[in-house]
N, C-alpha and C positions, 0 to 999 in steps of 0.2 A: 618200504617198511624195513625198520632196521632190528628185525626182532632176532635175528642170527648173533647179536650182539651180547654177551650177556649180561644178566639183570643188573648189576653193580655199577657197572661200565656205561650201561645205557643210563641208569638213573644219574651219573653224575655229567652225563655229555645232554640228556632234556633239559637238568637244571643248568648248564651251560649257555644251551638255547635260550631258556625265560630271562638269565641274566642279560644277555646279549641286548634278547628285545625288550627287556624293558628298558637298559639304557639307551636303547637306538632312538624307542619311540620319545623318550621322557626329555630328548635334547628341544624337538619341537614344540612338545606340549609346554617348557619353563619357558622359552620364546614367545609363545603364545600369552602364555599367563603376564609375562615382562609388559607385554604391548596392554596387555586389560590394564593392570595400573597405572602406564603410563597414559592410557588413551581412558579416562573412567566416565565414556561416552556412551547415552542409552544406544544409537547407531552401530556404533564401536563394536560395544561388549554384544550385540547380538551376533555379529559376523564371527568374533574371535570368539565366543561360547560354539557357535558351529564348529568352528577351526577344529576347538577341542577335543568338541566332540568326534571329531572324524579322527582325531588322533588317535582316539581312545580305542575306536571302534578296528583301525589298524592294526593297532596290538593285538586285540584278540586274535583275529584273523591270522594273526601269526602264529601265535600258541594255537591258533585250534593246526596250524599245519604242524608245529611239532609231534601235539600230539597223535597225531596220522601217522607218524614217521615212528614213534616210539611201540605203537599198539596198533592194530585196527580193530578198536573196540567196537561191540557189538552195539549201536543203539536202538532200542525201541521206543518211538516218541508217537505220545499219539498226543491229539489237539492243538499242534501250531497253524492250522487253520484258521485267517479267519482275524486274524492279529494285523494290526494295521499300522506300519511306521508313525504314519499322521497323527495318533492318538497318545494321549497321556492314559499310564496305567498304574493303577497299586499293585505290584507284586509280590506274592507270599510262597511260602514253601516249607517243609519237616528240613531239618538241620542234620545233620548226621556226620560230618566230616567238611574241613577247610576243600575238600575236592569240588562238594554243593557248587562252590561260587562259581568255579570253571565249567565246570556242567552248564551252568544259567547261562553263563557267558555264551559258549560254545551256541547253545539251543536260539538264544534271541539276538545275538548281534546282526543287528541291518535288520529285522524285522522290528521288532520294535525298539527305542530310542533308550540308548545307557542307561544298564541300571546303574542308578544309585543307591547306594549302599547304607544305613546308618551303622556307624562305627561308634564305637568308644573312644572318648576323646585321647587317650595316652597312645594309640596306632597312630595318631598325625607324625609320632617321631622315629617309626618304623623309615629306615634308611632308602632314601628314595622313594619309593611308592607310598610312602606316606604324603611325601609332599604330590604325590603324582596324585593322590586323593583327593588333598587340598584342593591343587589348580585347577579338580574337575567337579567342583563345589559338593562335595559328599558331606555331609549331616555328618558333623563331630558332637558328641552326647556327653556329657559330664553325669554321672549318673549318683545319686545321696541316696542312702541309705536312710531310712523312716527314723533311727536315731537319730541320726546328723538334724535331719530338716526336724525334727521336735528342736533342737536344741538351734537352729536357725530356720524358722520359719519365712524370713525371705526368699530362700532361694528356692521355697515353692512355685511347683509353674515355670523354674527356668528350662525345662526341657522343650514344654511346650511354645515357650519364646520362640528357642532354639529353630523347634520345626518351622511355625511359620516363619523368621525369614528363612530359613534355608530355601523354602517351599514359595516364597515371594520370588524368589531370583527365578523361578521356573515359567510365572504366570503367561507370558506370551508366547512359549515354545513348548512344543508335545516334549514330554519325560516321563521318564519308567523311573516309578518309585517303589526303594526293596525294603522289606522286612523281616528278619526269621521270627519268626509270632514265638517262638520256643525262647527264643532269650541268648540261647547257648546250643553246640551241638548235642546232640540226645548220646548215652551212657547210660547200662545198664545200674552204675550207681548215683547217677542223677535223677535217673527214674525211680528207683528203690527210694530213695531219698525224698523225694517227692511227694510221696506217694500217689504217684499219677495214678488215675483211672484210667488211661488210653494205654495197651498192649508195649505197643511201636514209636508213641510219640512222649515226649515233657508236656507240660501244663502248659497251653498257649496263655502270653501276653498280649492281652487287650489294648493297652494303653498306646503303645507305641503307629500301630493303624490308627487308629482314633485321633491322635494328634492332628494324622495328616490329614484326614477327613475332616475335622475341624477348619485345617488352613487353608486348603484346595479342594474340596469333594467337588464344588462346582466342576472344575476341571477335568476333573478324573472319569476317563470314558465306562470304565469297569476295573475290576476286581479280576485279576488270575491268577488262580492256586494252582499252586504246584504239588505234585507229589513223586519225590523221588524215591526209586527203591535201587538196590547193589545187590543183587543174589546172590553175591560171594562173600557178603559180610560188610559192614562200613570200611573203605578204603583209607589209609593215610595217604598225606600228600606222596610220600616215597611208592606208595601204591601206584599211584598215575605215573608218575617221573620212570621208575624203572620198569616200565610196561605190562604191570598185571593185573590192570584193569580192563578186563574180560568182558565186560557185557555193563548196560547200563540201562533202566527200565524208568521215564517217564510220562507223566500221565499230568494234561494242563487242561485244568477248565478255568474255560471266560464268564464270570459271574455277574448281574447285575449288583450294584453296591445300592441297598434300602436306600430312598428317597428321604425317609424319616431320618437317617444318619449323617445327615447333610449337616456340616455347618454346627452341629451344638458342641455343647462344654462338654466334655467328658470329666473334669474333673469338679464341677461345679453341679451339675444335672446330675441325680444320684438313679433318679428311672432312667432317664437313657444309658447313663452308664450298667447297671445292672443287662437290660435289653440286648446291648452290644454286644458283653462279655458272652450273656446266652448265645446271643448270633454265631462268634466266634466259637464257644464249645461244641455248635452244633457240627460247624465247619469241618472240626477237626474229629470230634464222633465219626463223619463220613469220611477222613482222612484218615482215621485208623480203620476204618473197615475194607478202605483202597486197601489200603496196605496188607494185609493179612489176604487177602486175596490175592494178592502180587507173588506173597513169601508162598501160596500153593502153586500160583501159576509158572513161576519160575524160580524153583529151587537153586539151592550149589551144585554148582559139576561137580 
């Protein structure tokens, strides 16, 4: 552990390291990606979707040893029991800081299968990892505004396009599918703003799970929510990079996903959409109540 180092110096030699590995790892994975275009073989593309996957799954493993090197943060994880590589899963979780994604990472890599991500379509042009996004088929989203689509009513339903095929390229092979149900990470003026009713969390988004259960639910073994808490306050990424990220509190349960949400419209079916949203505010009701019992059980040092 390199904590004798101080915070400045250490945060710009982790960020060093992430650079490092992600261009060591992103030489193979564009290799990889090169051979799927050129080879656009059902045989092909499943061996080199493997490839990638393993590429993917390297990287982390790397960053999770940096960050060992930078901190020995404290984890406490309870429910990765129980989670099976073999299976496709819908993964959810509270939002709170760009730190979340590496948290996830860190917790599930090689136990269950890459998550993916849905992103905002303008990240595909974030330098490098953006295309590293690309080549690992992550759900790019174009997102309209209720004005826009009043004023262009075609482009209704293209998100959900979107999902299923993203969600077609997955149907023969187990995949972890991610969503932050919040939209955005949580701020105390995003929640003011809101006017959220939940303490800890924003307003979950219904829509976005729903798609995917529309495209794949057959597939999808379950549902596991996550819920993150940071006792020291939401981290920035500088937080993790220069080593004062102290302690880290998660709590994952494996849900059965309603048999009844299999398969319908969400955007067409106005009872099941109501129904679902209910599902989800209950969710997150017992997601805020995780939480406030977390913020007793483990206060700030």
């Amino acid at each position: 552990m390199l904590s004798f180092i101080p915070s400045p110096l250490l945060g710009v030699l982790a960020a060093l390291l992430l650079a490092l590995n992600t261009l060591f790892w992103c030489v193979p994975l564009f290799a990889v990606t090169a051979l799927k275009l050129l080879l656009p073989f059902r045989a092909t593309k499943g061996v080199l979707n493997r490839a990638a996957s393993f590429i993917a799954e390297g990287w982390i493993s790397c960053n999770k040893l940096w960050m060992r090197l930078v901190r020995d943060t404290r984890w406490d994880v309870d429910g990765l029991a129980g989670l099976d590589y073999q299976h496709s899963y819908l993964v959810t979780s509270n939002h709170q800081s760009w730190v979340d994604i590496l948290v996830l990472q860190h917790l599930f890599n090689r136990r269950i299968r890459l998550l993916r991500f849905f992103l905002k379509q303008e990240l595909i042009w974030v330098p490098v990892i953006g295309l590293c996004w690309w080549a690992l088929d992550f759900p790019f989203m174009k997102r309209y505004s209720k004005a826009y689509l009043a004023k262009h009513p075609e482009k209704k339903g293209k998100d959900l396009e979107t999902t299923r095929r993203t969600c077609a390229k997955f149907r023969d092979n187990p995949v972890g599918i991610f969503n932050f149900l919040e939209g955005t990470r949580f701020t105390r003026a995003k929640h003011d703003q809101q006017d959220s009713p939940f303490q800890y969390l924003l307003k979950p988004k219904a829509g976005g799970i729903a798609f995917v259960l529309d495209a794949m639910g057959e597939q999808l073994h379950s549902l596991v929510n996550v819920t993150i808490h940071y006792p020291d306050g939401n981290p920035n990424f500088w937080t993790l990079l220069a080593g004062r990220l102290r302690q880290v509190v998660v709590r994952i349960e494996k849900l059965d996903i309603p048999r009844e949400f299999i398969g319908r419209n969400y955007d067409q079916d106005e009872q099941y959409r109501l129904a679902f949203q209910q599902w989800v505010n209950r969710l997150w009701e017992t997601k805020d109540a995780q939480l406030a019992k977390l913020h007793q059980q483990f206060p700030p040092a």
